[in-house]
C-alpha positions as CSV (number, residue, x, y, z in Angstrom):
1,X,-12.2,-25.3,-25.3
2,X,-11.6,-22.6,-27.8
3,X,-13.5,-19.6,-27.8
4,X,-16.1,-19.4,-30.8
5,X,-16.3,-15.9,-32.8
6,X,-19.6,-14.2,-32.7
7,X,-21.3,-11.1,-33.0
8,X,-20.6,-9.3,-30.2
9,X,-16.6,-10.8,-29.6
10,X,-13.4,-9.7,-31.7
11,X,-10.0,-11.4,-32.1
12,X,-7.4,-10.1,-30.7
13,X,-4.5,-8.3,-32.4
14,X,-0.5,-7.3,-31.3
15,X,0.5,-3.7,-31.6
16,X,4.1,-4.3,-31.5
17,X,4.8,-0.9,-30.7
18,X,2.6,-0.6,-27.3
19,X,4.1,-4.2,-26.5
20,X,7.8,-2.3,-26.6
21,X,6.7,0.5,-24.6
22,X,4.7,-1.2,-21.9
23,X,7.8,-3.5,-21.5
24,X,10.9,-1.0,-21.7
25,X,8.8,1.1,-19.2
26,X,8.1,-1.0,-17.3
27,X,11.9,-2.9,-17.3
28,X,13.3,0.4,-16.8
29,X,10.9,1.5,-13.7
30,X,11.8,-2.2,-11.9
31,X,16.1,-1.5,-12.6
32,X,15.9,1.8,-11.1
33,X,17.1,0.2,-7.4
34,X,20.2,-1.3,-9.3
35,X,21.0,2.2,-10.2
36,X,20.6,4.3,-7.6
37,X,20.2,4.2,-3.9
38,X,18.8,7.4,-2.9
39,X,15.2,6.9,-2.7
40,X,14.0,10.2,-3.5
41,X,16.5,10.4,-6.9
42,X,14.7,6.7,-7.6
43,X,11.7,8.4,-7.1
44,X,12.4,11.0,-9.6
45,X,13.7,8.3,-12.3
46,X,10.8,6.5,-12.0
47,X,8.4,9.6,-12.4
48,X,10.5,9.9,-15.4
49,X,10.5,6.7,-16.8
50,X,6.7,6.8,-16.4
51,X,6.3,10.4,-17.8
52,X,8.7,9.6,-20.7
53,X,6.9,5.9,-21.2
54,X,3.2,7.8,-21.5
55,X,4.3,10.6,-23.8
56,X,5.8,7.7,-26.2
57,X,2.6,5.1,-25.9
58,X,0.5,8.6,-27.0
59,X,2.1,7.7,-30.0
60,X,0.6,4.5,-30.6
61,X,-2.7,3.6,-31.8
62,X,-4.4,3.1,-27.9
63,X,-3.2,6.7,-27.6
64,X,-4.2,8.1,-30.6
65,X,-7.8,6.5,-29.7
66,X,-7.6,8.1,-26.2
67,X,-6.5,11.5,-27.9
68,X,-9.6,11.1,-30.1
69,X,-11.8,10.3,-27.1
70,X,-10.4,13.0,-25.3
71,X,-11.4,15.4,-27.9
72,X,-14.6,14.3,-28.8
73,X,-16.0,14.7,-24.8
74,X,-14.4,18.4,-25.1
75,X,-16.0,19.2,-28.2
76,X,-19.4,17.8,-26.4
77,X,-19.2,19.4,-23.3
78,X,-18.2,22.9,-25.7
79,X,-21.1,22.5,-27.6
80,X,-23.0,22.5,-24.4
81,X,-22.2,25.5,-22.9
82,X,-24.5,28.3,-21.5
83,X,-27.0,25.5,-21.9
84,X,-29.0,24.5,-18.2
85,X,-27.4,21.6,-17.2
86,X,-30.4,19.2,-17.5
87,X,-30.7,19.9,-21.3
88,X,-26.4,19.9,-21.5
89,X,-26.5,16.0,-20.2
90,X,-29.8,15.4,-22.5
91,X,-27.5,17.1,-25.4
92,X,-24.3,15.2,-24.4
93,X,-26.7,11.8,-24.3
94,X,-28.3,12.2,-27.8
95,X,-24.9,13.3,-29.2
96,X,-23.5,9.8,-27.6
97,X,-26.5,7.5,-29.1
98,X,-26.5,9.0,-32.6
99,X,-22.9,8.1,-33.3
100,X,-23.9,4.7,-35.2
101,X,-27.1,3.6,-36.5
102,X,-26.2,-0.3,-34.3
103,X,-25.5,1.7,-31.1
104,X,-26.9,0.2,-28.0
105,X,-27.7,3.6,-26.6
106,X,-30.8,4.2,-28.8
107,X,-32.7,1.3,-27.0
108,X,-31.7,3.5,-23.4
109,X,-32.9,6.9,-21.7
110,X,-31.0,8.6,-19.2
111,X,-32.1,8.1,-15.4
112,X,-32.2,10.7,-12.1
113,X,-29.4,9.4,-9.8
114,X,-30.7,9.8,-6.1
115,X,-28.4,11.7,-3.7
116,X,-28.3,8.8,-2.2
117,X,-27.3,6.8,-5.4
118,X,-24.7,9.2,-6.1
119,X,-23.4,8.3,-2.4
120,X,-22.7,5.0,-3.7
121,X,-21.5,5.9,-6.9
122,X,-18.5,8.0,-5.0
123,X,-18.0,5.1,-2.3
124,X,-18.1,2.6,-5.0
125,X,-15.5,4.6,-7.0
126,X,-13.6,5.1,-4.2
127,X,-13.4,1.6,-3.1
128,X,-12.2,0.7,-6.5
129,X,-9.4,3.1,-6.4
130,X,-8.3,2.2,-2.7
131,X,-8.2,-1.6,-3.8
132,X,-6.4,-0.5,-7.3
133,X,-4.1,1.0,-5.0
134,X,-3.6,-1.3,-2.1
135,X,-3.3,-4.1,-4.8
136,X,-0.4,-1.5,-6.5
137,X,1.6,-0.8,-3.6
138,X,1.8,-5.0,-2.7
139,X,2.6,-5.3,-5.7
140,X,5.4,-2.8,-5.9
141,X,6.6,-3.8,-2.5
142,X,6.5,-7.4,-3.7
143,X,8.6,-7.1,-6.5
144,X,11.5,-4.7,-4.8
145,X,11.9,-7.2,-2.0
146,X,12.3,-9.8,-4.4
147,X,15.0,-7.8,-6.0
148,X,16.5,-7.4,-2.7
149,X,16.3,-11.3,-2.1
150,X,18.4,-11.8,-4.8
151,X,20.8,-9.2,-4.6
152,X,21.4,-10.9,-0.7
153,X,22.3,-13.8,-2.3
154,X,24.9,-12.1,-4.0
155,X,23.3,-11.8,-7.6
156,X,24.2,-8.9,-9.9
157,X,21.6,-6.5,-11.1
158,X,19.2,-8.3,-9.6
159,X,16.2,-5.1,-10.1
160,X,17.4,-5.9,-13.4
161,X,16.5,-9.5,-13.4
162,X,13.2,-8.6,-11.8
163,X,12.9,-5.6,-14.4
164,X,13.2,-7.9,-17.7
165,X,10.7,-10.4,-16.5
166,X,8.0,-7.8,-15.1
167,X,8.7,-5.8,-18.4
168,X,8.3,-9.1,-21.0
169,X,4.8,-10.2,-19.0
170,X,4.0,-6.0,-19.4
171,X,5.0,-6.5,-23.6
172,X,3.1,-9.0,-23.7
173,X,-0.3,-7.7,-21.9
174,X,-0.1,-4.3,-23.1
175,X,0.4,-5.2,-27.0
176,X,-3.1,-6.8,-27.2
177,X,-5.3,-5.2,-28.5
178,X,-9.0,-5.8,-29.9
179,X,-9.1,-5.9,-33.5
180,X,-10.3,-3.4,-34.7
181,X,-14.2,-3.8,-36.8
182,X,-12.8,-2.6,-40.4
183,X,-10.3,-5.4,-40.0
């Protein structure tokens, strides 16, 4: 059943670029075990591949959005100094719902958070970034012994193998993008 276009959804668009980065970074993390078999140099290859993959995707429109975003919390939270800190997050709030005349924020106020509230706000949060990680490390774990599996059976390059199929899926998902409004 296709999807019908309203309001509130946007088609999706390819930035070819991000596509390429995602992929080779991520083809070139997964062949690191074909390439070396110290595990602390792999360790340092793959910090670089990653390192190397992030300053290059910086250069792509997601990152030039996230550079922008970046900036525009700094220049908020700058504008609020030697401000209390109530009147800093009422500042930081208006700034935030005055962007656009549509914006969403204009129909909400800010709320106190409980100590308790912020409690679960921090175990929340840290659930969410236990199962991101526990869900990573399977993951990671999954796809060198599948490597290894293949290289048992007397396969060559077989990180490599693993590599170009993990780095086409990563192409693939990290290319799309929302299109943007003025399109």
């Amino acid at each position: 059943m296709p999807v019908q276009q309203t309001e509130t959804t946007r088609p999706w668009t390819f930035d070819a670029r991000a596509g390429a980065v995602y992929g080779l970074m991520t083809a070139a993390w997964y062949t690191v075990p074909d390439l070396v078999e110290r595990r602390g140099t792999r360790a340092l290859l793959k910090t670089a591949c990653g390192v190397a993959g992030a300053v290059v995707l910086l250069r792509t429109g997601e990152g030039r959005q996230a550079i922008d975003g970046v900036r525009k919390v700094r220049d908020a939270l700058r504008d609020t100094e030697g401000t209390d800190a109530a009147a800093g997050t009422t500042a930081l709030w208006e700034q935030a719902s005055d962007d656009a005349p549509d914006n969403t924020l204009h129909s909400l106020t800010p709320v106190e958070i409980t100590p308790g509230g912020k409690v679960a706000i921090v175990v929340g949060a840290a659930a969410v970034l236990g199962a991101t990680t526990a869900f990573a490390v399977v993951g990671e774990k999954g796809a060198y012994r599948w490597g290894e599996r293949m290289r048992a059976r007397g396969v060559r390059a077989p990180h490599l193998r693993v590599g170009l199929v993990l780095g086409a899926a990563a192409a693939a998902l990290g290319g799309l993008v929302p299109a943007s409004e003025d399109d």
